[in-house]
C-alpha positions in Angstrom: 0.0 0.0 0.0 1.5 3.7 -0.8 2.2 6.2 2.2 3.9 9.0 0.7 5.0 11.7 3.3 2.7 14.8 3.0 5.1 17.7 3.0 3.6 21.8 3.7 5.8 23.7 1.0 3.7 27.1 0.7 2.3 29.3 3.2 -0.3 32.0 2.5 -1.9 34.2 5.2 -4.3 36.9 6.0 -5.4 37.9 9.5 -5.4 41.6 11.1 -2.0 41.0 12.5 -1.0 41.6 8.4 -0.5 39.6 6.0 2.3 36.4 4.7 4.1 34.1 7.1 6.6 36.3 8.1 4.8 39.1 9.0 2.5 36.4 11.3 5.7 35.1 12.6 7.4 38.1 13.8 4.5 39.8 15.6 3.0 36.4 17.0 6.5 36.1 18.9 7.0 39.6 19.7 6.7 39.8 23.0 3.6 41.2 24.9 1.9 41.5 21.0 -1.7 43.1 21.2 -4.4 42.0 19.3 -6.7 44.3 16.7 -9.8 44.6 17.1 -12.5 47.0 16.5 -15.3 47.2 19.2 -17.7 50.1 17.9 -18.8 48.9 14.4 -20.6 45.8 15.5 -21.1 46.7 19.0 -21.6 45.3 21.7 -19.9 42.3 19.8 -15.9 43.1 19.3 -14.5 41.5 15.8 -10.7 41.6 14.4 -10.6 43.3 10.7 -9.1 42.7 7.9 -5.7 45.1 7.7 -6.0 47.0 4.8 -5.2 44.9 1.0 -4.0 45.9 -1.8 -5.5 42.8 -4.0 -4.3 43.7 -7.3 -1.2 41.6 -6.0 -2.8 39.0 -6.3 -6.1 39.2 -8.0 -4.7 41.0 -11.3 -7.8 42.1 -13.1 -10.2 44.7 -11.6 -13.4 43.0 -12.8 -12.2 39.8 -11.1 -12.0 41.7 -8.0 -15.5 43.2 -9.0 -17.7 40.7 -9.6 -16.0 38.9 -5.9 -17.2 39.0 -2.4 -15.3 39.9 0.1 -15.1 36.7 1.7 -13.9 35.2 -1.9 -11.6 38.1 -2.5 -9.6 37.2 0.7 -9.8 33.2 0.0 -8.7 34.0 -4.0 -5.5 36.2 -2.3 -4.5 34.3 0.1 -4.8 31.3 -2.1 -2.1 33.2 -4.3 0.2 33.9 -1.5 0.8 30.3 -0.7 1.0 29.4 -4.7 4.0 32.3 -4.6 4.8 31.1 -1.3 5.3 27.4 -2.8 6.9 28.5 -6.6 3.9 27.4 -8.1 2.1 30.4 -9.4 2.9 31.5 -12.9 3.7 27.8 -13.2 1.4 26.4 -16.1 2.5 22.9 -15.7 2.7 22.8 -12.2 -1.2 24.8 -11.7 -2.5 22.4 -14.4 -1.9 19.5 -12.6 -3.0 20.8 -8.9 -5.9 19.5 -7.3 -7.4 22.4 -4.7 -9.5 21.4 -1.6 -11.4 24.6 -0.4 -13.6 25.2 3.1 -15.8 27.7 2.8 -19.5 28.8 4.0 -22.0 30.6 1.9 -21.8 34.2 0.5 -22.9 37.6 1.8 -26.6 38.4 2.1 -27.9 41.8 0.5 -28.8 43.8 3.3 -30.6 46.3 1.5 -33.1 44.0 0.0 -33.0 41.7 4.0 -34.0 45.0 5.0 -37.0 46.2 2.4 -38.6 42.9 3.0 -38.6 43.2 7.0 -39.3 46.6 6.6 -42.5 45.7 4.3 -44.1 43.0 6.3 -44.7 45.4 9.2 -47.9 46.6 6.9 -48.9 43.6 5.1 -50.4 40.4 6.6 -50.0 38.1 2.9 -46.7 37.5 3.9 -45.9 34.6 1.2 -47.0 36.9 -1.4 -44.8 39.6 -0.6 -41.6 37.0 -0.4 -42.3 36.3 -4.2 -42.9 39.8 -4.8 -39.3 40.2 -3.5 -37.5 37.1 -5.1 -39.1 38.2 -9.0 -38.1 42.4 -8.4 -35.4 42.5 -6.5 -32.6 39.3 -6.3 -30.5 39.1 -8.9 -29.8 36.0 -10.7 -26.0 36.6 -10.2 -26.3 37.1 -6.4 -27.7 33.4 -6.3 -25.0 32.1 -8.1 -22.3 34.4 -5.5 -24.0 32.9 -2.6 -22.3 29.4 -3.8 -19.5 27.7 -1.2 -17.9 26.5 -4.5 -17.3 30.0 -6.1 -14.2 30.7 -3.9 -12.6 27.5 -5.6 -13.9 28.7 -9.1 -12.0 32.3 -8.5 -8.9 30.3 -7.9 -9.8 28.6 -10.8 -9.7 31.4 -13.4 -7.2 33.7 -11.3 -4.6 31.1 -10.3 -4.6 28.8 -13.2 -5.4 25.7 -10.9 -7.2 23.4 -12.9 -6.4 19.7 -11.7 -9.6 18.2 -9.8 -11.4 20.4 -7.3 -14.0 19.8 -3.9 -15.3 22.2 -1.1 -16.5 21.5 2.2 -19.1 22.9 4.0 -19.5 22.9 7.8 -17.3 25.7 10.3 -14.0 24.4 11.4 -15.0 21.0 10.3 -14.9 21.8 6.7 -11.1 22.8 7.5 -9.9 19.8 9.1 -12.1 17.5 6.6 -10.0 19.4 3.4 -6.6 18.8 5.2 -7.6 15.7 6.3 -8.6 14.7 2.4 -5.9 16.7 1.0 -3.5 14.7 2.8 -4.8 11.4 2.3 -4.8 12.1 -1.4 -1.2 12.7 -1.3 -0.8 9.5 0.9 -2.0 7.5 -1.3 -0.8 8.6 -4.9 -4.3 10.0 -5.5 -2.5 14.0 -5.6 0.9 14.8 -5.9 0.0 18.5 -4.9 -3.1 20.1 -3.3 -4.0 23.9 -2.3 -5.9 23.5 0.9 -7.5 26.5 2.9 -10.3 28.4 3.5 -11.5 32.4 4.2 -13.8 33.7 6.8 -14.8 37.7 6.1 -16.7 38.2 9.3 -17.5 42.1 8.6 -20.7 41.3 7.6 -23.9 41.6 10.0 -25.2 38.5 8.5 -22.3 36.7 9.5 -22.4 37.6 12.7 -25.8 36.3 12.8 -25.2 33.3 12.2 -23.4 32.9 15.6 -25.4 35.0 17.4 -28.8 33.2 16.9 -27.1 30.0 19.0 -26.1 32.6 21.8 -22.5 31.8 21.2 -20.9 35.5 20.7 -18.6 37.6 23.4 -20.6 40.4 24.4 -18.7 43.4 26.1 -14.9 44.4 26.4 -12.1 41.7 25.0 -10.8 39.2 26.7 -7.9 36.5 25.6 -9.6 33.0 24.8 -9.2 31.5 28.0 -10.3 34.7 30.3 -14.3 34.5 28.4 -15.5 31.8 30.9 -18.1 33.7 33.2 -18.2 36.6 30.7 -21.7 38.0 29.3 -22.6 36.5 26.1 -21.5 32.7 24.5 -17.4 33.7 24.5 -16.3 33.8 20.5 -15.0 36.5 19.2 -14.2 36.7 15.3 -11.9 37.7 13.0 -11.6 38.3 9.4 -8.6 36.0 8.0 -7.8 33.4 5.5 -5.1 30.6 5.5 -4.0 28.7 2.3 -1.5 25.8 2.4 0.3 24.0 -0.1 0.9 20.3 0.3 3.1 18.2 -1.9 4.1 14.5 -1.6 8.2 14.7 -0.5 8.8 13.3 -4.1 7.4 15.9 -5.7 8.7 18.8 -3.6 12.3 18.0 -3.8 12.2 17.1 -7.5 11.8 20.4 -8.1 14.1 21.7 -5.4 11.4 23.5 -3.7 11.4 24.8 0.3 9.7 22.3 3.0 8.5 23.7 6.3 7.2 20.9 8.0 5.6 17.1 7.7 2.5 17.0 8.2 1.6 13.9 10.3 -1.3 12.3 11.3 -4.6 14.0 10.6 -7.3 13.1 12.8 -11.2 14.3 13.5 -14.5 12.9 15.2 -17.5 14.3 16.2 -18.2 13.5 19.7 -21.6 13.6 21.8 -20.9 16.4 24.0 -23.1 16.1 27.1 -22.0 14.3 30.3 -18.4 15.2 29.3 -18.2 13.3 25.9 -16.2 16.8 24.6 -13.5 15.5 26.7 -13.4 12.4 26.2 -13.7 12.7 22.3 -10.5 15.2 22.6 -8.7 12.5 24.4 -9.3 10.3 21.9 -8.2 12.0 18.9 -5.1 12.9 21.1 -4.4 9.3 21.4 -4.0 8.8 17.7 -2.1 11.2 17.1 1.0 9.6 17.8 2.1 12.5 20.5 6.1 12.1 20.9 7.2 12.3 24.4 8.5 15.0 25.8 7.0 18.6 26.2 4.8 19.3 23.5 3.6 23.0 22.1 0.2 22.9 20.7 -1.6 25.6 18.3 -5.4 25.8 19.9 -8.1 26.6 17.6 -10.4 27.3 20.2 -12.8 29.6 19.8 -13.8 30.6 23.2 -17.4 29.3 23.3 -17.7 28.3 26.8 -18.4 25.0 27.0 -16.4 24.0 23.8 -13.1 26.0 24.9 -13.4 24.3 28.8 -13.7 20.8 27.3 -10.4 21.6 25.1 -8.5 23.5 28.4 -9.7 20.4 30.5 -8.5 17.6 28.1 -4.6 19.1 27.0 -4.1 19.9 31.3 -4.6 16.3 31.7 -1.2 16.3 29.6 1.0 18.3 31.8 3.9 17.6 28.7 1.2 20.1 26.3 1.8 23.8 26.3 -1.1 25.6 24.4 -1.4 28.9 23.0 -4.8 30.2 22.0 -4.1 31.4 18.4 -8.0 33.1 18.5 -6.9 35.5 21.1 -4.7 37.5 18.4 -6.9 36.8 15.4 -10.3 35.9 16.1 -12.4 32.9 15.5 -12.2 32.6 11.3 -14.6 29.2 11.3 -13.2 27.6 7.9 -10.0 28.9 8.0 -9.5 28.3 11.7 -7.7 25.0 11.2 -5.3 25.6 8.4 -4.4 28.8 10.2 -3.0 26.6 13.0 -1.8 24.3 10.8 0.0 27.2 9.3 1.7 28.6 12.6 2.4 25.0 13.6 4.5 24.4 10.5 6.3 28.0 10.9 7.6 27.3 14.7 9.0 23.7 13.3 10.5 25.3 10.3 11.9 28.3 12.5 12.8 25.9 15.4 11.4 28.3 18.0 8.2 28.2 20.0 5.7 31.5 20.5 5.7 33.0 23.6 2.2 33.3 25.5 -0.5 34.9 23.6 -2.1 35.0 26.8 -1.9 35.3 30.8 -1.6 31.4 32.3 -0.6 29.8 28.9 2.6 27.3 30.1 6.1 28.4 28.9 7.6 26.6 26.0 11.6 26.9 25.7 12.7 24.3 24.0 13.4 23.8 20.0 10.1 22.6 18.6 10.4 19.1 16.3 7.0 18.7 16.5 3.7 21.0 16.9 -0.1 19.8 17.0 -2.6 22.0 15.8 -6.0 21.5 17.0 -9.9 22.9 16.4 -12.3 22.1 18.3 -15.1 23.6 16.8 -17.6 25.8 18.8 -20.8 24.1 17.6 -19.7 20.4 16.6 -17.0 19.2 15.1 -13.4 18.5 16.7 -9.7 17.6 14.6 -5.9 17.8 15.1 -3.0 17.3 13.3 0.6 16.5 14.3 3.1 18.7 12.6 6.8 17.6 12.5 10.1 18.8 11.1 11.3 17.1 8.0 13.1 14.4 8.4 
């Protein structure tokens, strides 16, 4: 049976500490780094923008960026980052024969039209006939057809070049870890000899807000760090506005062409556990299990998104493991849902191929001094949905 190393050979990243690996890197271990957020648009719910982008350096044409969302925008960009990142963009060969794996959630909602329609059935009681009123005057066919997950991957498609096979996951930071966790096995077994993986998450949006809000699970009131929300008003996740875009090649196929590795990317694991009577905890401890851990102190990259019960179930299950040193990469960016996992994935693969550890992002998070061979990255998402991986240096 083939089980061909998965390697992480391009890097792209968007968050409101900046932009690119580096610039992640060198504020994320900056000591005593403060987060960016904005507390006044969206008030009394705090979110972390976007920095400001100039995407023509990576989305070329003008009515490409037109006729994008935000949220696809940032995906598209960032996409491009880790193709530069990896030596692959402007590649025809290479970009023809690339197979993409996207997570990504739906599009942006017209507010406007959201708004004429609530507005309107304050004075009429033939509700039904007013929503088809609405859908024939004033929805556009072409907003349907933005509101697709799969556009993101076709905007790759026609900007980037990348044309080998193509799927997209649905589902919050389970749609992350499901396209590692398939982009990986695809290079395992022969299947792909390169993938881009990642996702975006544009949260400056009231509707996406919403989407949290009507399950209670938003941060109401000042900031806190991700492990400080416990006891706070409100459901404890804050979000940010980021994307995170990985290449992964098969070790063959990277060093053929003499191109840069960062890290291995081990085991990939994910479940979905019953979470009352402590089955969160439990199901954590499981995936942690078969992750094949080394010994020895261990830094981990949390996902967690600070939703209460979901972020105390996570804190409760790596303290059993007095070896694992977290650090709560949510408290400098935000929650980004689909692009929460390949964002730690991302960090984790930078402090192996730097051979340094970040210092706290947070008051309590353990120290970590020693040379990093191996990182985990982990999401446990804030709904459903929980997944790791193990990221190593290569051997």
């Amino acid at each position: 049976m083939v089980n061909r190393d998965v390697v992480i050979s391009g890097i792209g990243l968007v968050s409101s500490l900046g932009e690119g690996g580096d610039a992640h890197w060198d504020k994320m271990t900056a000591p005593g780094v403060a987060p960016v957020t904005d507390a006044e648009r969206f008030h009394p719910y705090v979110v972390h923008p976007l920095p400001e982008i100039d995407w023509g350096q990576q989305i070329a044409k003008r009515g490409d960026q037109r006729q994008m969302e935000t949220w696809q925008r940032l995906g598209t960009y960032t996409a491009g980052m880790a193709l530069d990142d990896a030596g692959i963009k402007g590649n025809d060969e290479l970009s023809a024969t690339m197979d993409m794996v996207v997570a990504a959630g739906g599009g942006e909602r017209d507010e406007a039209v959201d708004a004429g329609v609530l507005a309107a059935s304050e004075n009429r009681a033939d509700h039904d006939v007013l929503l088809n009123e609405k859908l024939t005057t004033e929805l556009r066919p072409t907003l349907f057809l933005a509101q697709l997950s799969n556009l993101l991957a076709g905007n790759i498609s026609i900007v980037h070049k990348v044309t080998g096979s193509s799927r997209t996951f649905m589902g919050e930071e389970g749609a992350g870890v499901a396209a590692i966790e398939t982009a990986a096995a695809r290079i395992r077994s022969g299947q792909s000899t390169h993938v881009l993986v990642g996702g975006a998450f544009q949260t400056e949006h009231p509707d996406m807000l919403l989407g949290y809000e009507l399950g209670g699970y938003l941060h109401r009131g000042p900031w806190k760090p991700v492990w400080h929300r416990r006891g706070s008003e409100g459901g404890g996740v804050v979000t940010g506005s980021g994307g995170a875009f990985l290449v992964l090649e098969s070790r063959e196929h990277a060093e053929a062409r003499g191109q840069k590795i960062y890290a291995q990317l081990g085991p990939v694991v994910s479940g979905r556990a019953r979470r009352r009577n402590g089955g969160l905890e439990a199901g954590i401890a499981e995936l942690l299990s078969k992750a094949e851990l080394p010994s020895g102190e261990l830094l981990a990259i949390s996902g967690a998104s600070g939703a209460h019960a979901a972020t105390a179930a996570e804190k409760t299950a790596f303290e059993a493991n007095p070896a694992i040193a977290t650090r709560a990469l949510s408290s400098l960016t935000g929650h980004m849902k689909e692009a929460q996992f390949p964002f730690a994935v991302a960090l984790a693969a930078l402090a192996v191929s730097r051979g340094a550890g970040y210092p706290a992002f947070e008051a309590g998070e353990k120290t970590f001094a020693g040379k990093p061979a191996s990182v985990l990255a982990t999401a446990v998402g804030y709904h459903q949905f929980e997944g790791l991986a193990l990221v190593s240096a290569p051997r």
